[in-house]
N, C-alpha and C positions, 0 to 999 in steps of 0.2 A: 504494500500500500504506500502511495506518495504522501510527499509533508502533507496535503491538503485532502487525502482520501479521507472516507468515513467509514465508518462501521457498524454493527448492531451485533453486541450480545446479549441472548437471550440465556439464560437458564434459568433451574430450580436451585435457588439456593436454602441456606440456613441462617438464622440467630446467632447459631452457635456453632464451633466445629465439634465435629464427631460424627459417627455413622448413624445410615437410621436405623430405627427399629427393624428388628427382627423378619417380619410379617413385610413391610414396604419393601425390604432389598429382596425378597422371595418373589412377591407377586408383584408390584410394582416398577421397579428401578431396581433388577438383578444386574447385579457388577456395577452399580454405577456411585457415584461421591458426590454428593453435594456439596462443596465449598458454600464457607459462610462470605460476606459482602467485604469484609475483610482481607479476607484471605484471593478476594479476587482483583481486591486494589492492591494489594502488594504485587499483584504479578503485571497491573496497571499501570500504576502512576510511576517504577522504574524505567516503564519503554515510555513515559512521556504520552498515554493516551489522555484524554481529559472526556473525564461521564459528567454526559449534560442532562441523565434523566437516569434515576431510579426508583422504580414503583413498585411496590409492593400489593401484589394479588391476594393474600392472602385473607382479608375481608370477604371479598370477592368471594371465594371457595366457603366461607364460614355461612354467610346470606342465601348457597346454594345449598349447603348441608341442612340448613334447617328449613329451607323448602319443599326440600324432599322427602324429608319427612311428614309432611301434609298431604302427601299423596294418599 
């Protein structure tokens, strides 16, 4: 990418580091790592990227949970 290119990372990150539960890395995300938001600006802000938006979904997903249960 040149000085002026752009980019979008998307992923599912964490709060916190560590693995996930048990049951998520089985049926959900087998073999996979969630880095926390931290742990992704360390590997960031050394190559000099600059995040101009970070959102957090996870409301989003809590609004959907308890909808669904009104089915």
């Amino acid at each position: 990418m040149g000085d002026t290119g752009r980019g979008l990372l998307h992923f599912v990150g964490r709060s916190h580091t560590g693995n996930f539960s048990r049951w998520i890395r089985k049926r959900i995300f087998p073999g996979a790592y969630a880095p926390s938001l931290a742990e992704a600006m360390n590997i960031l802000q050394p190559r000099h990227y600059s995040v101009l938006d970070v959102e957090n979904l996870r409301p989003h997903y809590e609004n959907a949970r308890a909808l669904a249960g009104s089915f």
